[in-house]
C-alpha positions as CSV (number, residue, x, y, z in Angstrom):
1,X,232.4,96.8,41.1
2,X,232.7,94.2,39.0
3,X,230.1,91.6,38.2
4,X,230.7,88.4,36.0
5,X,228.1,85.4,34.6
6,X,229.1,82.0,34.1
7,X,227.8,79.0,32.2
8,X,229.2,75.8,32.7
9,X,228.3,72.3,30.8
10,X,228.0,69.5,32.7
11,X,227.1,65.9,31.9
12,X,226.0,62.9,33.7
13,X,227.7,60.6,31.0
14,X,228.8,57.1,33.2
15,X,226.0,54.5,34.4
16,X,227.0,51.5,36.8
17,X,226.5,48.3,35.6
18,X,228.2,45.3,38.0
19,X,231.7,46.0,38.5
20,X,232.5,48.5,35.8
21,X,231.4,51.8,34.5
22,X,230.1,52.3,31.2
23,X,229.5,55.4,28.7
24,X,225.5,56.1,29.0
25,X,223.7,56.2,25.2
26,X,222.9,59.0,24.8
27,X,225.0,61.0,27.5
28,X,222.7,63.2,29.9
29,X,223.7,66.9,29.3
30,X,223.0,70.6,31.1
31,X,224.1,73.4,32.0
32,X,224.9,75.7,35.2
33,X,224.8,78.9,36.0
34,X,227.0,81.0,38.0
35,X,226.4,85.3,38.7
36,X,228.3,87.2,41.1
37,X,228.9,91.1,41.9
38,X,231.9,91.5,43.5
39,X,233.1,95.4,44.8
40,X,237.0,96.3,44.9
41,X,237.9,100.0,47.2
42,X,240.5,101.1,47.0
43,X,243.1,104.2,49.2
44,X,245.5,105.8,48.0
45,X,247.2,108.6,50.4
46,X,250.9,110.4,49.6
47,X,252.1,112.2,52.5
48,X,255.0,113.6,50.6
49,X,256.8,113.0,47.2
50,X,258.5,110.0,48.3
51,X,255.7,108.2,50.5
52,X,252.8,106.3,49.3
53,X,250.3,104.7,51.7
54,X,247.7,102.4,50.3
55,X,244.9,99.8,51.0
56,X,242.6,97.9,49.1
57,X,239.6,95.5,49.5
58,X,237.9,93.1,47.1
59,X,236.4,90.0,46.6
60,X,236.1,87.2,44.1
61,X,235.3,83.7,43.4
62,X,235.5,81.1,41.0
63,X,233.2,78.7,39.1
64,X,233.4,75.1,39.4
65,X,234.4,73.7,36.5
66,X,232.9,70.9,34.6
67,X,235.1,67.8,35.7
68,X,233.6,69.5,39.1
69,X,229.8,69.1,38.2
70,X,230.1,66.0,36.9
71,X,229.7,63.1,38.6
72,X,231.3,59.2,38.1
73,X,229.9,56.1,39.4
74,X,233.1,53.9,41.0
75,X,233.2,51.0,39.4
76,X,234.2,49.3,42.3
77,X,232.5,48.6,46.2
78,X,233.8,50.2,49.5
79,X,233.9,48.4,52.6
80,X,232.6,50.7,55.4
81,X,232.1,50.0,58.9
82,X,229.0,51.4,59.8
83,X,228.0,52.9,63.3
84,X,224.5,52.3,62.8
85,X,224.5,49.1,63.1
86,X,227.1,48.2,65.7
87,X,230.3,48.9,63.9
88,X,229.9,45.7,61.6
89,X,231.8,46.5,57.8
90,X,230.6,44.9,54.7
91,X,231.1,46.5,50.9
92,X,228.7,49.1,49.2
93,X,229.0,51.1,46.3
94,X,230.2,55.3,46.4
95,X,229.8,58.2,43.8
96,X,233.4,59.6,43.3
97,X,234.4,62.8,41.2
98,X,231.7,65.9,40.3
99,X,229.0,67.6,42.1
100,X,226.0,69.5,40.2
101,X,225.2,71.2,43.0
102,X,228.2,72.9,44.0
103,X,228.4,76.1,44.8
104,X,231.7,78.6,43.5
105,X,234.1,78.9,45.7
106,X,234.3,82.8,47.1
107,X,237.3,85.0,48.5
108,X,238.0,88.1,50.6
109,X,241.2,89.8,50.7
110,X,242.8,92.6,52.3
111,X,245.9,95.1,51.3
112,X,248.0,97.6,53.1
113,X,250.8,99.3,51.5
114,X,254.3,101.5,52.0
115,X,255.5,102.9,48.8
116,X,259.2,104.6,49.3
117,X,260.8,106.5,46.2
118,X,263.4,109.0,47.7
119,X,263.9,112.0,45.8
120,X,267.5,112.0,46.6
121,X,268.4,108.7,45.2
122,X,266.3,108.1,41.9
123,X,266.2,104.7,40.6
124,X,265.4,103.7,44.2
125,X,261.7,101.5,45.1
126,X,261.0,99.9,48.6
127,X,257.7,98.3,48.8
128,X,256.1,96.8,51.9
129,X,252.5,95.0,52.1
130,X,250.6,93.3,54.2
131,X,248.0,90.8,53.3
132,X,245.2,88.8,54.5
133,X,243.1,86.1,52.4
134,X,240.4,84.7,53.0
135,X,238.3,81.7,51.5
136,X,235.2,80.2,51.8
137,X,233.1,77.1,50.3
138,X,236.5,75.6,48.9
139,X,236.1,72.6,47.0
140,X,237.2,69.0,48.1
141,X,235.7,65.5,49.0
142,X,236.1,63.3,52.4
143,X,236.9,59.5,52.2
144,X,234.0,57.6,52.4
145,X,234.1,56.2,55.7
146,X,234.6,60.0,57.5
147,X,231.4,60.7,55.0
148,X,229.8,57.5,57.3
149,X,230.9,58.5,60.5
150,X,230.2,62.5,59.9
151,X,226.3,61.5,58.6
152,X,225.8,58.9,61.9
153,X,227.2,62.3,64.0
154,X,224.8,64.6,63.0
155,X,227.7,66.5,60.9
156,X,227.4,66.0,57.6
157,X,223.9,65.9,55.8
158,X,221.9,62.8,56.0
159,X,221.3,62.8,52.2
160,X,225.1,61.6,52.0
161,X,224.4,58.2,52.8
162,X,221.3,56.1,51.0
163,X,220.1,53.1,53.0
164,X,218.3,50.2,52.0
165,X,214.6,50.4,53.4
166,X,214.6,47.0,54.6
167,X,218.2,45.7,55.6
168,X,219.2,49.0,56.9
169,X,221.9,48.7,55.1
170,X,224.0,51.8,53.2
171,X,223.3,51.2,49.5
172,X,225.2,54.0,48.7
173,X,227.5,57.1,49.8
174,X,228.0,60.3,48.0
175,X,231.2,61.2,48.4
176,X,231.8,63.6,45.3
177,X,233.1,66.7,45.6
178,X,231.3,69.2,48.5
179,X,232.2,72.7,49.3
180,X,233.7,71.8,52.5
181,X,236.2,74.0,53.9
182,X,237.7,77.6,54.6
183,X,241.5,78.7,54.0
184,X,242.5,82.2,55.9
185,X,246.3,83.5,55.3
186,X,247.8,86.7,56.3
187,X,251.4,87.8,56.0
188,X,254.3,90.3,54.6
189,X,256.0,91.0,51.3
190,X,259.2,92.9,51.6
191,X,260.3,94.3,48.0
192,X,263.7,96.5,47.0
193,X,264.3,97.4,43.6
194,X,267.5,100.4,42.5
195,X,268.3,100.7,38.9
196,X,271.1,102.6,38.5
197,X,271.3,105.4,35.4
198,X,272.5,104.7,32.0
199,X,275.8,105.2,31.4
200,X,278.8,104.4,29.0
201,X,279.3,101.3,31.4
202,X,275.4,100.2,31.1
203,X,272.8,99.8,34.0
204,X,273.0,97.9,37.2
205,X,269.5,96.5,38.5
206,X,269.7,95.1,42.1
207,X,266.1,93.6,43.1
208,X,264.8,91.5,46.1
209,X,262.1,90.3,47.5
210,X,261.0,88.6,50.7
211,X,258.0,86.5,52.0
212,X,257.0,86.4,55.8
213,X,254.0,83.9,56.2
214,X,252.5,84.8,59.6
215,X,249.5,82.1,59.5
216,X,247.9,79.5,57.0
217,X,245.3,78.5,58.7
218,X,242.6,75.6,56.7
219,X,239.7,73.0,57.8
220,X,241.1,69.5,57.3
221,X,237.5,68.7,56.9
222,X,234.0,70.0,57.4
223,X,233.3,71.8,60.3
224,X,236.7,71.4,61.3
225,X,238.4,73.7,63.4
226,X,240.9,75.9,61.9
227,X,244.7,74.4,61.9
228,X,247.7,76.6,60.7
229,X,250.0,74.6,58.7
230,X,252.5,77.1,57.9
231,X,256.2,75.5,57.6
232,X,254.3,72.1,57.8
233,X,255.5,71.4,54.3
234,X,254.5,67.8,54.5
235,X,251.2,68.9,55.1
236,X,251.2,71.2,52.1
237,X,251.5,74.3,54.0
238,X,254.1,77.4,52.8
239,X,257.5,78.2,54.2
240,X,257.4,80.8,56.7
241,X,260.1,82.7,55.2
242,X,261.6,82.8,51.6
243,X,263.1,85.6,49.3
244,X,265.1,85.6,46.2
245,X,267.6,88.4,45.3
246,X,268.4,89.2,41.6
247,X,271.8,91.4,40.3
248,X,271.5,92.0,37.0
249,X,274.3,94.3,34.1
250,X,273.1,95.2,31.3
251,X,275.4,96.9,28.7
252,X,274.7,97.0,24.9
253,X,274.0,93.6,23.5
254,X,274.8,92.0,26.8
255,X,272.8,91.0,30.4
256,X,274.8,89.0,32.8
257,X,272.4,88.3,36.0
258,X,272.9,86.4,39.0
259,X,270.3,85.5,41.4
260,X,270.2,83.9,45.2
261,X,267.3,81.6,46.6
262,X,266.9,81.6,50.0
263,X,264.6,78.7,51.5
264,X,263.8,79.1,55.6
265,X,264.1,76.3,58.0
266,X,260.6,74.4,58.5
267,X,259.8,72.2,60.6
268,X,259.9,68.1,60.5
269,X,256.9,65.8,59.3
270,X,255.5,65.0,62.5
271,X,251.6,64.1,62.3
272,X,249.5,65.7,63.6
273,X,252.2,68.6,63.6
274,X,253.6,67.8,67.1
275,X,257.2,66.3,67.8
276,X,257.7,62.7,66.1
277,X,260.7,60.5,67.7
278,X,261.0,58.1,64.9
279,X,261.3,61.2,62.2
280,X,263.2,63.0,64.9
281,X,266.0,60.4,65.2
282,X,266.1,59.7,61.5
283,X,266.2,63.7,60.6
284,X,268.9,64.3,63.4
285,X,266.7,67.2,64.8
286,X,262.9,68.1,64.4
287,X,263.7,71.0,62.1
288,X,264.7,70.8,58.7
289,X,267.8,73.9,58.3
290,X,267.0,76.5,56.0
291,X,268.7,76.6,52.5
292,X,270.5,79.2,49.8
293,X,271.1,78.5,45.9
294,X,272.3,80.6,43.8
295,X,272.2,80.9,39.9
296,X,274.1,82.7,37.1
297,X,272.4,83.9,33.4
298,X,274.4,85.1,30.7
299,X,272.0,86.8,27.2
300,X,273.1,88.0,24.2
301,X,270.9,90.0,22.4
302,X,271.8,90.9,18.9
303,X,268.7,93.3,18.3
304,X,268.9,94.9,21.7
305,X,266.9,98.7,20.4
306,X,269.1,100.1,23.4
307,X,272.6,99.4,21.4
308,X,273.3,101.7,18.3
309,X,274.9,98.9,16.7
310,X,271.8,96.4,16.6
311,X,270.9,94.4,13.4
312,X,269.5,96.1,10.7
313,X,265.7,94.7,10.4
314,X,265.7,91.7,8.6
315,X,269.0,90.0,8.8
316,X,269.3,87.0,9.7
317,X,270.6,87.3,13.2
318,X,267.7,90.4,13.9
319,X,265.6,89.3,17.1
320,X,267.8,86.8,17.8
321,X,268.6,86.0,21.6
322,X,271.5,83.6,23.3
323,X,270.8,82.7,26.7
324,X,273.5,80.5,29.2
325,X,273.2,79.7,32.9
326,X,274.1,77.4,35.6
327,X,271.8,76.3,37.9
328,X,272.9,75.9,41.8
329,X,276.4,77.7,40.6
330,X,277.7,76.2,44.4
331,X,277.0,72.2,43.7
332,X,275.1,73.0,47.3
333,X,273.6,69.4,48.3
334,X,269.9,70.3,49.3
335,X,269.5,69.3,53.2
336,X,268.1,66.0,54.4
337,X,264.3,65.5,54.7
338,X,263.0,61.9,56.0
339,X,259.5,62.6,54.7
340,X,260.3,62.7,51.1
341,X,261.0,58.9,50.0
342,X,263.2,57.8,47.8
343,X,265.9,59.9,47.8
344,X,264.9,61.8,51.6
345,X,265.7,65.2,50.2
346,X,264.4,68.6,50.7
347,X,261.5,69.3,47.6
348,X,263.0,72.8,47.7
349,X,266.7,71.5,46.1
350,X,267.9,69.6,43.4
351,X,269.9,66.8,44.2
352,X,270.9,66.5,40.8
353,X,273.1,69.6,41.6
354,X,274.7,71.8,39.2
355,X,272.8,71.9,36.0
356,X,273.5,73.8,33.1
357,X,271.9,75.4,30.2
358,X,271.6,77.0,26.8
359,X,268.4,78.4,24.7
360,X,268.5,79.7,21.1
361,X,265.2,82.1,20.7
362,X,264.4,84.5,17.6
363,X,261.2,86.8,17.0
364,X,259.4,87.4,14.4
């Protein structure tokens, strides 16, 4: 059990005056508070020697900060077009940015776990968990004119939208920051990990691990129902599958690594998440194919405590470290993705290509 206070500053420092926003003399200034209790249980069961079975609960949140609280006049009107009075548009002014009255944003997650250390091969680690997050009251805002529309529907509170007492018109809408929407995620991680004995020929290390995103579901909005966006990666959702493997030699002053990146296919921009024919034709296909790079890593360590020829403490070269690598070793061109102007490239590759590099550290 874990329980936490928070105090945050906040300020209501800009005032409106025509079309810009200036510093208020003296700034307003306060302060919000923030207390929460939040439990974590936790199992842990072993079978045998070699099997460990656990799970876990807890929750959390998180504070608003003060860019958050605090709210900014836009200098600038908004046109709206507003329901109430037959759908005509005309300008009014918004509040943008910080909310004093938000509330902290609050999680729930769940864990279940396979541990697997065989007695007969020491060294040897296979992990699997499952996973499910869940969040409420997340922070974001609306544009204004949804903020319009939602208030006129009977959504959104009417407090959003000020209206002059006599035209009827909307004087002003609140569109700073609200806690609007809810995130649930659930999914795998797949981990390997053998480290072989020291020996006269050093230690080999081979480690892996892979990420199986079965949903990412969020509101777009308030009250929104629930839309999974996983592998919409336009739409800021995560791959579905990904996993990196690292093989790594260590002997005396000497590591030598080399590591693989594996990116699944996802699927093409296509709004809202159904098949597009213009992105369709221009990607060749509605899926974007999935995509491996690998990377090498060469460190010398001249004070490596392992070696018995290390450098005496206080020489010159003691806690000194060389590190090399090449980055994408393969020159692999990432694949083509339409969505991502200029250069229409997947965000997951480089299409600078081969890079390489070289670091000079020392410790004090």
């Amino acid at each position: 059990m874990r329980t936490e206070r928070f105090t945050v500053g906040t300020g209501t420092g800009y005032e409106y005056t025509g079309l810009y926003a200036f510093l208020s003399s003296p700034p307003v200034h306060s302060e919000v508070r923030f207390t929460s209790t939040n439990p974590t249980v936790g199992l842990r069961y072993k079978p045998t020697d070699s099997i460990i079975l656990r799970a876990s609960y807890g929750t959390a949140f998180l504070p608003p900060n003060y860019n958050q609280l605090t709210p900014v006049l836009t200098p600038f009107p908004t046109t709206v077009v507003d329901p109430k009075l037959g759908g005509i548009s005309y300008d009014t002014q918004s509040v943008a940015g910080g909310n004093p009255n938000l509330l902290p944003q609050k999680s729930k997650n769940w864990d279940l776990g396979l541990i697997i250390e065989p007695d007969s091969l020491k060294g040897l680690r296979f992990d699997l968990e499952w996973y499910r997050l869940e969040q409420n009251d997340r922070i974001s805002s609306l544009p204004v004119q949804t903020i319009v529309d939602d208030v006129y529907a009977g959504v959104l509170p009417s407090g959003l939208v000020v209206r002059d007492p006599v035209s009827g018109r909307i004087s002003l809408v609140n569109a700073y920051l609200l806690n609007l929407t809810r995130l649930v995620t659930k999914g795998f991680d797949l981990s390997f990990d053998y480290r072989t004995p020291a020996s006269r020929f050093g230690t080999l290390d081979v480690f892996a691990l892979g990420t199986v995103v079965e949903h990412y579901e969020q509101q777009t909005s308030f009250d929104s129902p629930l839309q999974d966006i996983v592998n919409q990666v336009a739409a800021q959702g995560p791959l579905k599958y990904r996993a990196h493997a690292t093989l790594t030699w260590e002997y005396r002053h000497w590591t030598l690594g080399w590591t693989a990146r594996y990116y699944g296919s996802y699927s093409q921009y296509a709004p809202p998440f159904t098949p597009s024919t213009a992105f369709s034709l221009a990607q060749g296909g509605s899926r974007v194919p999935g995509q491996t790079y690998h990377d090498l890593l060469v460190n010398y360590n001249f004070d490596r405590e392992s070696d018995p020829n290390r450098q005496p403490p206080g020489s010159l070269l003691s806690g000194v470290t060389i590190q090399a690598g090449v980055k994408d070793v393969f020159n692999s061109v990432p694949p083509r993705d339409v969505f991502y102007v200029p250069h229409y490239y997947s965000p997951f590759g480089d299409p600078r290509l081969r890079a390489y590099w070289l670091a000079l550290t020392k410790t004090f």
